[in-house]
C-alpha positions in Angstrom: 44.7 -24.0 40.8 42.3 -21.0 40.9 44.2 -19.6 38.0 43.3 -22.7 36.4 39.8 -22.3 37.9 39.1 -19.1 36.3 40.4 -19.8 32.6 38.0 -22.7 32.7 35.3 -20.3 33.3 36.3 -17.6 31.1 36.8 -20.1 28.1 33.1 -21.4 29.2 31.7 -18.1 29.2 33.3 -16.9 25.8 32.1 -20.6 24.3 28.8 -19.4 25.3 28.4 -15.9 24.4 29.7 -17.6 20.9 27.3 -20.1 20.9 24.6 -17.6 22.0 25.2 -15.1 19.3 25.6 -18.1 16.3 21.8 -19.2 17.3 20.2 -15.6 17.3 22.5 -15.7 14.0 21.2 -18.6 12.5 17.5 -17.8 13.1 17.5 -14.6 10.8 15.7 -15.5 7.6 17.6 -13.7 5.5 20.7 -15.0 6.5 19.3 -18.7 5.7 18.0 -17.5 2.9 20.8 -15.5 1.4 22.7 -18.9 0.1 25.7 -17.3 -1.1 26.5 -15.3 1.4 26.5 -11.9 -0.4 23.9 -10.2 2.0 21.2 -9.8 -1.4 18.1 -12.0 -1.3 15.9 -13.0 -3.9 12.0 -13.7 -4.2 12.9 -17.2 -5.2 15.9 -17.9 -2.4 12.6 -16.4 0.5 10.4 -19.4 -1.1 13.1 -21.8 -0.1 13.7 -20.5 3.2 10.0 -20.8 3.5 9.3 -24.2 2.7 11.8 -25.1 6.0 10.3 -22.3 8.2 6.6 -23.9 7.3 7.7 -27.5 8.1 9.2 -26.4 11.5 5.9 -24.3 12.3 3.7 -27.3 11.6 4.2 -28.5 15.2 2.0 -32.2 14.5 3.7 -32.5 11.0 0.6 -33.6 9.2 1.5 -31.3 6.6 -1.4 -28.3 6.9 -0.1 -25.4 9.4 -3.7 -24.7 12.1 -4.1 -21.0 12.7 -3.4 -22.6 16.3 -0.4 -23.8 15.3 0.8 -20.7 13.7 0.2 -18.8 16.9 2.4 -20.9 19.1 5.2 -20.8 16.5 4.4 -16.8 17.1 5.0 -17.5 21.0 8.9 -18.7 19.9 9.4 -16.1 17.6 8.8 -13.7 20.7 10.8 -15.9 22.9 13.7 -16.3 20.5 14.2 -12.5 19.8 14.1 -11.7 23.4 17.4 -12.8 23.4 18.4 -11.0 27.2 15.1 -12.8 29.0 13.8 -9.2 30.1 10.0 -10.3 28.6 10.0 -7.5 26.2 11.9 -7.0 22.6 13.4 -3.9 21.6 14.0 -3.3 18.1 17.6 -4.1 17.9 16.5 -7.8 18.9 13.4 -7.7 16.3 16.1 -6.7 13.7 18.5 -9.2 14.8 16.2 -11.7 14.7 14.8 -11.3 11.2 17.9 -10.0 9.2 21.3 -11.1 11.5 22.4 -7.0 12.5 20.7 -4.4 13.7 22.8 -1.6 12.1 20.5 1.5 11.6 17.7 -0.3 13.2 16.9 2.3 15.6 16.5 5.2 13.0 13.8 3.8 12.2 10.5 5.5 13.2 8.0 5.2 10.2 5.3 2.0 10.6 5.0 -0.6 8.4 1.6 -2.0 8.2 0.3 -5.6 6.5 -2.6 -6.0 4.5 -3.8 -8.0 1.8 -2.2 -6.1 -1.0 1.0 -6.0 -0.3 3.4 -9.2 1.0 6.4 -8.9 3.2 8.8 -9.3 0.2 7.2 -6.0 -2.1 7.6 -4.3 0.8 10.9 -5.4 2.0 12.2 -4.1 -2.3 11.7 -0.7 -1.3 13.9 0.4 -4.9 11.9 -2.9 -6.9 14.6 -4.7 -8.3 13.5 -7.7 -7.0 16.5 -8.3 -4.4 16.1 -7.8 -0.9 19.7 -5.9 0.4 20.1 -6.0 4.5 19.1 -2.5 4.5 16.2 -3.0 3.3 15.6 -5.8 5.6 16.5 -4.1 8.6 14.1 -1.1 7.5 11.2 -3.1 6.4 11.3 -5.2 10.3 12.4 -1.7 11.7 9.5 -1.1 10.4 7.2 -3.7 11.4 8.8 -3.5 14.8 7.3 0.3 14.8 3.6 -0.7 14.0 3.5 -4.1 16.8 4.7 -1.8 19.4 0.9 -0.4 20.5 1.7 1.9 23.0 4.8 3.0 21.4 7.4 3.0 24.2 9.8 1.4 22.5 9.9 -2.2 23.9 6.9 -4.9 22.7 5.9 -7.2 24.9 4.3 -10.7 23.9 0.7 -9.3 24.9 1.2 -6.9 22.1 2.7 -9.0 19.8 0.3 -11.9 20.4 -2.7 -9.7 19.8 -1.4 -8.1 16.5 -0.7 -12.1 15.3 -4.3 -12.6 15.9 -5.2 -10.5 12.8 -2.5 -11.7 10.9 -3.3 -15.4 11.1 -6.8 -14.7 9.9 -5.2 -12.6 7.0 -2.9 -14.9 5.8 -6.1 -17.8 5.9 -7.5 -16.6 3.1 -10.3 -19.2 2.8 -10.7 -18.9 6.2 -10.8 -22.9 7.3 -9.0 -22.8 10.3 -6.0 -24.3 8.1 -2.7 -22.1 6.5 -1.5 -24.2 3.9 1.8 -23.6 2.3 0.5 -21.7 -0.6 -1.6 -19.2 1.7 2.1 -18.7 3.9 3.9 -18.2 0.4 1.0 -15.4 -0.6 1.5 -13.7 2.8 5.2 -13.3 2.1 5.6 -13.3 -2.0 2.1 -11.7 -3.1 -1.2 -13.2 -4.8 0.3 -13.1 -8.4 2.7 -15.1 -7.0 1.9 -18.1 -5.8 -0.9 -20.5 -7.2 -3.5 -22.6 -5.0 -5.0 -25.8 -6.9 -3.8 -24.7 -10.4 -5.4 -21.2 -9.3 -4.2 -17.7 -8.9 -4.0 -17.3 -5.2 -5.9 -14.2 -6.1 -8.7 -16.2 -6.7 -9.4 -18.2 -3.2 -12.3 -17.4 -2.0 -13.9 -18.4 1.4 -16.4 -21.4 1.8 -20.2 -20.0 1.7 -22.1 -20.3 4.4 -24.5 -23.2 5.0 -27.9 -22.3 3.9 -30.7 -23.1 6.8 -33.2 -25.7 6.0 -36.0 -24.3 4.3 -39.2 -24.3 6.1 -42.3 -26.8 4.9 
C-alpha cells in the first residue's frame, strides 16, 4: 500500500514538473511565433504573435490597450517568469520566458536599451537578414534582462522592472492619449516604417496640441 502510495506521488509530481515546464514553454513568443517549428522567426510570423498577445493584454476587451492596462499585463509578465516564486527573476527565467531556453543566456553582460529608433525586432536581427534565430533571441532579452536589472546584482525584482515599464508605456504611446492601440504596440516591436496608423506612416503620429487658454477681453 505505501508502495502504491508513493508511485502515486511520484507520477503526480513528474505530471507536474511536465505540466510546469510546457506553460513557461508555451509563454515564449518566439516559440508561438515560430509556426513551423524550425527555431527561425520572421518579422511577419512576430506581427501574428502580436495580434494574440495584444488581445490578451486588453484586460476589458474594448479593443484599445490603456497604458494602465499595459502595466498590469507587465505585473504577469514578472509573475510568469518567476517561475521558482522567490520574488525576483534571474536571467535564465527572463530568457526562458521570452525565447523557450536559456542556453548561453548568462554570457550575456552587454545592455540592451529601447528607444524610439530602434524596435525590439531590428534589434533582435543582429546579422539583418530579417529572421530572428534563438540566439539571437536569447542575446537580445539577455540583453534587455542586463539594462532592467538597476543595481546590477543579477536578480530584478518587480520594483525594478515596474519602474523601467513606466518609461516604456509612455514610449510605445506615441500620441500620448492614455491609449496603446494595436498599431503603436506593432511600432514598438517592428519599427515606424513598419507599421501604418490611419493610412499614415507610424512615423508620422504626432501628439495632440495642447489646449490653448481663453484669450483675455
Amino acid at each position: 500500500m505505501k508502495k502504491l502510495m508513493l508511485f502515486g506521488i511520484f507520477a503526480t509530481l513528474c505530471l507536474t514538473l511536465s505540466l510546469g515546464s510546457g506553460v513557461v514553454m508555451a509563454q515564449a513568443l518566439h516559440d508561438r511565433a515560430d509556426a513551423d517549428k524550425d527555431g527561425i522567426v520572421t518579422k511577419a510570423d512576430i506581427m501574428k504573435a502580436l495580434e494574440e498577445r495584444y488581445k490578451s493584454e486588453d484586460a476589458n476587451k474594448d479593443g484599445n490597450m490603456t497604458v494602465d492596462e499595459y502595466q498590469q499585463a507587465r505585473k504577469k509578465n514578472f509573475d510568469d517568469a518567476d517561475t521558482n516564486k522567490d520574488g525576483v527573476v534571474g536571467i535564465e527565467e527572463w530568457v526562458i520566458y521570452w525565447c523557450g531556453t536559456d542556453k548561453d543566456a548568462a554570457k550575456v553582460k552587454k545592455p540592451v536599451k529601447m528607444g524610439k529608433k530602434a524596435s525590439r525586432a531590428k534589434l533582435m536581427d543582429a546579422n539583418k537578414d530579417g529572421k530572428i534565430s534563438k540566439n539571437e533571441c536569447v542575446a537580445f532579452w539577455g540583453g534587455r534582462f542586463v539594462d532592467l536589472d538597476s543595481n546590477k546584482d543579477g536578480k530584478m525584482s518587480r520594483d525594478e522592472y515596474m519602474e523601467k515599464m513606466k518609461g516604456m508605456a509612455k514610449m510605445m504611446d506615441l500620441n500620448g492619449d492614455g491609449v496603446i492601440v494595436i498599431e503603436e504596440y506593432y511600432v514598438s516591436w517592428l519599427g515606424k516604417d513598419k507599421v501604418t496608423i490611419k493610412n499614415k506612416p507610424a512615423g508620422k503620429a504626432k501628439k495632440p496640441s495642447a489646449e490653448k487658454a481663453p484669450e483675455k477681453k
